[in-house]
C-alpha positions as CSV (number, residue, x, y, z in Angstrom):
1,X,141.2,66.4,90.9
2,X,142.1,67.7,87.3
3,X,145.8,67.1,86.3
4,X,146.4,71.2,86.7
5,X,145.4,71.3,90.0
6,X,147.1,68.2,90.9
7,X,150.2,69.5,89.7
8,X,149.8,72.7,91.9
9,X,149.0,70.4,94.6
10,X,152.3,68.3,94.4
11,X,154.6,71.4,94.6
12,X,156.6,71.7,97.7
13,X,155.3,75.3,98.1
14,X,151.8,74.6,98.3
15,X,152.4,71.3,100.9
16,X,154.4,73.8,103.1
17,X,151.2,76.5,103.3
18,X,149.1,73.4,104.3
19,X,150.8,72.6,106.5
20,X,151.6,75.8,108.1
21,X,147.9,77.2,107.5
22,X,146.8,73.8,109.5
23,X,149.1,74.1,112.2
24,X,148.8,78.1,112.8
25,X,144.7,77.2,113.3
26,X,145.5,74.6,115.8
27,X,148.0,77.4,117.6
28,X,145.1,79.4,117.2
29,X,142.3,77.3,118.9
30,X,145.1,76.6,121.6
31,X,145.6,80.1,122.0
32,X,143.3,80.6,124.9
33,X,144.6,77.2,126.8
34,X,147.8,79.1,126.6
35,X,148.0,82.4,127.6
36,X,145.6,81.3,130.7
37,X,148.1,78.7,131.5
38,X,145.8,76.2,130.9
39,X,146.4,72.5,129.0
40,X,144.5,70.5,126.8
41,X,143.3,66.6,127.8
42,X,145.9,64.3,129.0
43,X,148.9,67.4,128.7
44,X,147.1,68.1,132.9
45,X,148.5,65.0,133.9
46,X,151.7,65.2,131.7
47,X,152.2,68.8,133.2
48,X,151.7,67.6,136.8
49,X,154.0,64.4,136.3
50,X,156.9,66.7,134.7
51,X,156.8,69.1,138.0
52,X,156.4,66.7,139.9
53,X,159.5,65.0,139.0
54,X,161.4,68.2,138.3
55,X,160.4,70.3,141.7
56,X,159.6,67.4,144.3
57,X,162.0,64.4,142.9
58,X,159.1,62.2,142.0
59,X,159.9,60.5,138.9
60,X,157.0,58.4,137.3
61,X,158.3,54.8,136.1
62,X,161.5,55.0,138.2
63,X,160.2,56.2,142.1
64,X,157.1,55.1,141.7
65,X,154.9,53.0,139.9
66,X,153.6,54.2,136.5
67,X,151.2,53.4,133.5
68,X,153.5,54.4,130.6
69,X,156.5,53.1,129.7
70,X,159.5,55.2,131.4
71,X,160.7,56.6,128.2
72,X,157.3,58.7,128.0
73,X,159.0,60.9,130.9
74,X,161.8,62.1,127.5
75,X,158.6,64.4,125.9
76,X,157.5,65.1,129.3
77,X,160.3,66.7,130.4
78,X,160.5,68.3,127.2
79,X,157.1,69.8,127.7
80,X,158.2,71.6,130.7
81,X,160.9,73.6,129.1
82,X,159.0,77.1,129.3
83,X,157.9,76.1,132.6
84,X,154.4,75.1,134.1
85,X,152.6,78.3,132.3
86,X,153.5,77.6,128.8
87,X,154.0,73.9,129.2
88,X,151.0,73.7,126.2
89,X,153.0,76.2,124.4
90,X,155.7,74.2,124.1
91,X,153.7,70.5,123.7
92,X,152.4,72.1,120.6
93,X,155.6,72.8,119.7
94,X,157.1,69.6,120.0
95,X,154.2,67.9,117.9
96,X,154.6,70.4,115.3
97,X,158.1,69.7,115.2
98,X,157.8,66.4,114.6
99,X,155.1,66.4,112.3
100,X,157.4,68.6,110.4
101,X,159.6,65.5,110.2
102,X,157.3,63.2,109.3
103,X,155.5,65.3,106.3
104,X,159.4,66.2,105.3
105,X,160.0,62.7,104.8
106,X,157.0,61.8,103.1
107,X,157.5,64.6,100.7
108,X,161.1,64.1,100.1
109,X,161.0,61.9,97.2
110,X,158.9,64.7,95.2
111,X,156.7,61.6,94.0
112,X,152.5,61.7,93.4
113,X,152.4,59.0,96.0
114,X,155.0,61.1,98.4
115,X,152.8,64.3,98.1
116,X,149.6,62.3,98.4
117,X,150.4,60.6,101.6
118,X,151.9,64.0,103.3
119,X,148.5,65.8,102.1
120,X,146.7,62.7,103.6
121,X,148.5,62.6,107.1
122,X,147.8,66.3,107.3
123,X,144.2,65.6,106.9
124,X,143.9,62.7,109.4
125,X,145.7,65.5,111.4
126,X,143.3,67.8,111.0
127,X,140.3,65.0,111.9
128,X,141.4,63.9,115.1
129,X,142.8,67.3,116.2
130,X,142.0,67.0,120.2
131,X,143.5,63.3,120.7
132,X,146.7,64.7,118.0
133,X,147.8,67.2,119.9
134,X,146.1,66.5,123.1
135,X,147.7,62.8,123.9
136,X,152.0,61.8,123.5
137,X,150.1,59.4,120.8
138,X,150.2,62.8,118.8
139,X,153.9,62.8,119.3
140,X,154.6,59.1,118.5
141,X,152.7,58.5,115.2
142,X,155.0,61.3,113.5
143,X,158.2,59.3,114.6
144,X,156.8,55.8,113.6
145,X,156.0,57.4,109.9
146,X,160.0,58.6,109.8
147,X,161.6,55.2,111.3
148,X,159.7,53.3,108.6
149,X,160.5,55.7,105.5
150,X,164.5,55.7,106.9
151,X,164.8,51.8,107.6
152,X,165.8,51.3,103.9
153,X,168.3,54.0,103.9
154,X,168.9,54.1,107.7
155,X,168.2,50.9,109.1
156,X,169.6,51.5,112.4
157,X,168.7,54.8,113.0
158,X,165.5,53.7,112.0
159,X,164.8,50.8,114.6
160,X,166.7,53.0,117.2
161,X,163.9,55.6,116.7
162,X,161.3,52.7,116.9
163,X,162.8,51.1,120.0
164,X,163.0,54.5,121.4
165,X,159.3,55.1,121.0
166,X,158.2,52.0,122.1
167,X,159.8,53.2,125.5
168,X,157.0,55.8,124.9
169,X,154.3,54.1,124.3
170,X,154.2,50.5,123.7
171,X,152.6,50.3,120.3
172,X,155.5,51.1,118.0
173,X,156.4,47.5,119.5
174,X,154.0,46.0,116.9
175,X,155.8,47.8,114.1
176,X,159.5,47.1,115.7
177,X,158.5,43.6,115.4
178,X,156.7,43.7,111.5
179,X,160.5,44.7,110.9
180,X,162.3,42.3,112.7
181,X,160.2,39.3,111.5
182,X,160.1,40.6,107.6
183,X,163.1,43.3,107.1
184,X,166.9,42.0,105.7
185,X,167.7,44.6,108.4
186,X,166.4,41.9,111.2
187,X,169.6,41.5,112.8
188,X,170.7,45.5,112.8
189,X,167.3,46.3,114.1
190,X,167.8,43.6,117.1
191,X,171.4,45.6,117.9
192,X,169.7,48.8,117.7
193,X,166.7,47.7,119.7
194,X,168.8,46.4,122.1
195,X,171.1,49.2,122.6
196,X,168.5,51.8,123.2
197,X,166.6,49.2,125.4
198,X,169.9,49.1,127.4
199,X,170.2,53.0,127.7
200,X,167.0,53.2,129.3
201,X,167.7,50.4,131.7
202,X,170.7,52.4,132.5
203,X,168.7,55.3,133.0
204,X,165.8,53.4,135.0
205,X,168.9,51.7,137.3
206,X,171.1,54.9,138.4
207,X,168.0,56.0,139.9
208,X,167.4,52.9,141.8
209,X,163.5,52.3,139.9
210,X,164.5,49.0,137.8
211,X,161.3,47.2,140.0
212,X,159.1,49.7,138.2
213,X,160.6,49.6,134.6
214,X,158.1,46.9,133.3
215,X,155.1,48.0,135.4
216,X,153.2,49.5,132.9
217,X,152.8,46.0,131.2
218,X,150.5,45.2,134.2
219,X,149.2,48.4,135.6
220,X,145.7,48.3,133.6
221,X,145.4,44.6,134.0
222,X,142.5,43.8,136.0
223,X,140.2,47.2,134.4
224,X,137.0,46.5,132.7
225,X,136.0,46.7,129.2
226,X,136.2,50.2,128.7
227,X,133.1,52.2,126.8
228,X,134.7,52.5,123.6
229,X,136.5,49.2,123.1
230,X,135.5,47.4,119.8
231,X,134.0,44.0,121.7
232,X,132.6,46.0,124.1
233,X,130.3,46.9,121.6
234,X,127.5,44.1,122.6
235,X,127.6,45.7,126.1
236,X,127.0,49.1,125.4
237,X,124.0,47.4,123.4
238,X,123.0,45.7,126.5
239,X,122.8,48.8,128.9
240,X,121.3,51.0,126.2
241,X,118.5,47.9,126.0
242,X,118.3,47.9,129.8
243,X,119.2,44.2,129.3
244,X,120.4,41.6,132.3
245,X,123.0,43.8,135.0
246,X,124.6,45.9,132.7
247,X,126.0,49.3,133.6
248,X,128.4,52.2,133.1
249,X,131.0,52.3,135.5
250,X,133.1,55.6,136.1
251,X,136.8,54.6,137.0
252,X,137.8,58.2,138.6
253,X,141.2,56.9,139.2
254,X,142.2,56.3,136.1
255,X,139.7,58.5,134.1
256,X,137.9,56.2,132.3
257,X,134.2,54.6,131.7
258,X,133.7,50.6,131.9
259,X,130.7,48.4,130.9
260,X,130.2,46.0,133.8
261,X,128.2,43.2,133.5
262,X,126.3,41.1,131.6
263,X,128.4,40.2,127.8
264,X,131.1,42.6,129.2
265,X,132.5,40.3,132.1
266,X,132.8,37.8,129.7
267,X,134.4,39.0,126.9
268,X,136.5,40.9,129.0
269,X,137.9,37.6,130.3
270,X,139.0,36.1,126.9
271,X,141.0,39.8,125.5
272,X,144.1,38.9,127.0
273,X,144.4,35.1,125.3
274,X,142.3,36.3,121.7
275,X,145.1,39.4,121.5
276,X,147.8,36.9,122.2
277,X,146.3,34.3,119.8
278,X,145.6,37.0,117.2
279,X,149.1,38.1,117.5
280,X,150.8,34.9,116.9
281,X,148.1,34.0,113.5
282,X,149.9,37.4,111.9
283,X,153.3,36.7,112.8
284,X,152.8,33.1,111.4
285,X,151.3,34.7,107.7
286,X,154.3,36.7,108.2
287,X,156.4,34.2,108.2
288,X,154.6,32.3,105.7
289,X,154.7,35.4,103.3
290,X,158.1,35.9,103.5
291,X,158.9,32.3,102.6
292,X,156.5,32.4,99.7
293,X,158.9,35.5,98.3
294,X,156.4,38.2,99.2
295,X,158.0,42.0,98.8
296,X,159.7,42.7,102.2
297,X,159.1,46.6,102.1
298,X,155.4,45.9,101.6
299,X,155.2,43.0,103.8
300,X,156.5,45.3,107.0
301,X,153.8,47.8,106.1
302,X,150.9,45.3,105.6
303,X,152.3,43.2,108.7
304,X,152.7,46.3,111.1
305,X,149.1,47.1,110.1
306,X,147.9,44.3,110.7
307,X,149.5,44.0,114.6
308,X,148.6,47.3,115.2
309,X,145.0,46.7,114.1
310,X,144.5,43.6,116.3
311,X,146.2,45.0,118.9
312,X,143.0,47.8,118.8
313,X,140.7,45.5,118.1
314,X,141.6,42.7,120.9
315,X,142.3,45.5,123.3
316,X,140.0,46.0,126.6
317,X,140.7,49.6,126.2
318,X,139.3,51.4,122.9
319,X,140.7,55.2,123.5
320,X,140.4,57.4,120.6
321,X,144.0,58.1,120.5
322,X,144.6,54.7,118.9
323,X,143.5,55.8,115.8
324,X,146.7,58.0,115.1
325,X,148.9,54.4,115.4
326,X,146.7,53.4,112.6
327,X,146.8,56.5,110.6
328,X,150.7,56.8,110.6
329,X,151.0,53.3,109.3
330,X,148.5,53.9,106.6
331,X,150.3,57.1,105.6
332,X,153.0,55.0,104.7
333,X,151.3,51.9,102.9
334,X,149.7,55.3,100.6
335,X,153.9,56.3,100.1
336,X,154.8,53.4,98.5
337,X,151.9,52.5,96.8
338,X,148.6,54.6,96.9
339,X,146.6,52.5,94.4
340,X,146.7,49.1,96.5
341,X,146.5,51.2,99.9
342,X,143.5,53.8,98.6
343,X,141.1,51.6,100.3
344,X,142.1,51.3,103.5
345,X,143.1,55.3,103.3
346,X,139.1,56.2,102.8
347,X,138.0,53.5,105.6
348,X,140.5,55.5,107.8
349,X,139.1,58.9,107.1
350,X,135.9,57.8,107.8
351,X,137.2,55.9,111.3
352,X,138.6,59.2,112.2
353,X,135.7,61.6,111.6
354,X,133.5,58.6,113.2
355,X,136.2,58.7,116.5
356,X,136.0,62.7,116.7
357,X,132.4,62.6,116.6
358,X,132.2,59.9,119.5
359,X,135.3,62.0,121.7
360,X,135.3,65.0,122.2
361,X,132.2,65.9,120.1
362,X,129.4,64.1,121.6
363,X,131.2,61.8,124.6
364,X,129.1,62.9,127.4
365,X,126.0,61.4,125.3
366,X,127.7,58.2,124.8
367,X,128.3,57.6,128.6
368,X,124.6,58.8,129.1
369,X,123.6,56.0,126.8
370,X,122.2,57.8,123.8
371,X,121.2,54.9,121.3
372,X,122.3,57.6,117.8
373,X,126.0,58.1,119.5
374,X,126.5,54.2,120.2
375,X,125.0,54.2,116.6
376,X,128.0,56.5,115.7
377,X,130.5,54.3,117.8
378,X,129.2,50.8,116.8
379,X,130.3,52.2,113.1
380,X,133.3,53.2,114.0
381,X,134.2,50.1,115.8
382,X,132.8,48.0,112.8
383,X,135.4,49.6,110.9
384,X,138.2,48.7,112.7
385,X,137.2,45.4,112.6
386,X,137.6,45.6,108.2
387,X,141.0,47.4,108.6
388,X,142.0,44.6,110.4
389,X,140.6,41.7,107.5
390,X,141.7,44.0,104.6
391,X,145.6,44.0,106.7
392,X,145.8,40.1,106.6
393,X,144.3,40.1,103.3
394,X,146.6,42.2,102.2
395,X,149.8,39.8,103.8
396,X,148.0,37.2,101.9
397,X,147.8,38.7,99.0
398,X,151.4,39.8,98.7
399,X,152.3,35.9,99.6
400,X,150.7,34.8,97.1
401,X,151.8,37.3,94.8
402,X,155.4,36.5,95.9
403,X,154.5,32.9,95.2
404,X,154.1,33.7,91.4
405,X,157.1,35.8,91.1
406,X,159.2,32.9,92.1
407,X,157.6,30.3,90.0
């Protein structure tokens, strides 16, 4: 990009038309969804859970049993504010609202790299359009982005808004605890952590549900390996081969397609302890990093990546939405610096067009076992796989690097 157009580029003017011109053609595709009072994806089940709780009493997470964390129910709710009709109407709105904040934020500081990163989240937007605004990932991405530009500034607004949407969905967790484990702010994200923590239990206990507030940790516990899961890969491979028992296996109840059998049973056996495992290694190079004098700000970037990427990658579940929890964190490492984090910005990109092509583009040939889509997947899962090396690389490096600043 020539320095003139770069320059027209990093004006807040033209970031404002991008993002309004991409967000007006999202309206627009939903437009039909909306005014037939229809929703897109997951919003079906979002919409029936809100009415449910609003018209019959029903509240997922605290009278019955539920998948999500009980804090998912806040967005719900929120959804339903035009009623059932316009329940995507106002879902859209919400995402847009909040990826208002995040660009805002990214942008602030008027920098290359600020303008850069907002132009780059816009695009991963863009790329995984259906899962963005189709799945409350699309809503918890945007927040993550904020809480980790604020923690400097706002350190416990910031973990209060990371708590808070870990009460979502669980994977803002990983980055709560890249925080805790690198920041100065540890102890102020702790209290802040803990006081929103308490709120909810509040919440959960006035109406009488505490014996479901930790269900979702072990609602999906005994599922398969699910299609699209990164070591599920040698599975697929199998049942596309015709090789020993393998199969696809349709899980109606919770909407999802497994690889049973042969390589599948058995990897699906060791996720659980290699996640766990995998998890404790990063935390250690945390730790070890910090010691050595590496740069906090970049350690909690590099660090949250990294959890968030084995978290994906040692997951029995591989849903396409998990690609926004890697793309928010990204966005960030390309704020503060977009030279050491252009690498991992490109092999995102290219996960994300590799994901859309998988869902929604060409799913139903997947699960029918076409050899060019699990081509197309295999890729993509292949990729995940670097993010996650090029993530503890990168607390290595910055360890090191540490290392000979303090010498």
């Amino acid at each position: 990009m020539s320095e003139t157009l770069q320059k027209k580029f990093h004006q807040p003017r033209a970031l404002w038309l991008t993002f309004g011109v991409l967000h007006l053609l999202i309206l627009g595709l939903l437009s039909p969804l909306i005014f037939s009072g229809q929703v897109l994806s997951d919003i079906g089940y979002y919409r029936f859970w809100a009415l449910e709780g609003l018209q019959q009493g029903q509240w997922q997470g605290i009278t019955q049993a539920w998948v999500y964390p009980v804090g998912a129910m806040l967005p719900i709710l929120i959804g339903a504010v035009f009623g059932g009709y316009l329940y995507q109407l106002a879902w859209f709105l919400l995402f847009a609202v909040l990826n208002f904040m995040a660009i805002w934020f990214l942008a602030k500081p008027r920098s290359q790299n600020g303008y850069y990163a907002a132009y780059w989240w816009l695009g991963a937007t863009a790329i995984l359009g259906t899962v963005a605004v189709g799945r409350i990932d699309g809503l918890t991405a945007p927040v993550v982005i904020t809480a980790l530009l604020l923690l400097a500034a706002r350190p416990y607004l910031a973990a209060a808004m990371l708590s808070l949407a870990t009460w979502v969905k669980v994977w803002p967790a990983a980055v709560l605890f890249a925080v805790i484990v690198a920041s100065k702010h540890r102890i102020k994200a702790i209290i802040a952590g803990v006081v929103v923590t308490a709120a909810v239990v509040a919440v959960v206990a006035a109406g009488g549900g505490l014996q479901y507030l930790l269900g979702f940790l072990t609602a999906q516990g005994g599922r398969g390996m699910q299609l699209e899961a990164p070591f599920t890969t040698p599975g697929l491979w199998q049942a596309i081969l015709h090789q020993g028992d393998t199969y696809i296996f349709e899980d109606v109840s919770i909407n999802t397609r497994e690889v049973r059998g042969g390589l599948s049973e058995t990897i699906g056996s060791v996720m659980n302890p290699l996640l766990a495992l995998a998890a404790v290694v990063i935390v250690v190079l945390l730790l070890w990093a910090l010691r050595r004098g590496a740069n906090p700000q970049q350690l909690i970037v590099a660090g949250s990546l990294a959890l968030v990427a084995s978290f994906i990658v040692f997951n029995k579940v591989g849903s396409p939405q998990f690609q926004l929890w890697l793309a928010a964190i990204v966005a960030v490492g390309l704020f503060y610096n977009k030279q050491q984090w252009r690498f991992p910005g490109y092999l995102m990109l290219c996960i994300a067009v590799l994901t859309t092509l998988v869902y929604p583009i060409f799913y139903v040939q997947l699960y029918e076992l076409n050899p060019a889509i699990a081509v197309i997947l295999s890729l993509r899962n292949l990729g995940l796989f670097i993010l996650l090396g090029w993530a503890i690389r990168e607390v290595i490096q910055l360890a090191r690097k540490g290392a000979v600043q303090a010498s």
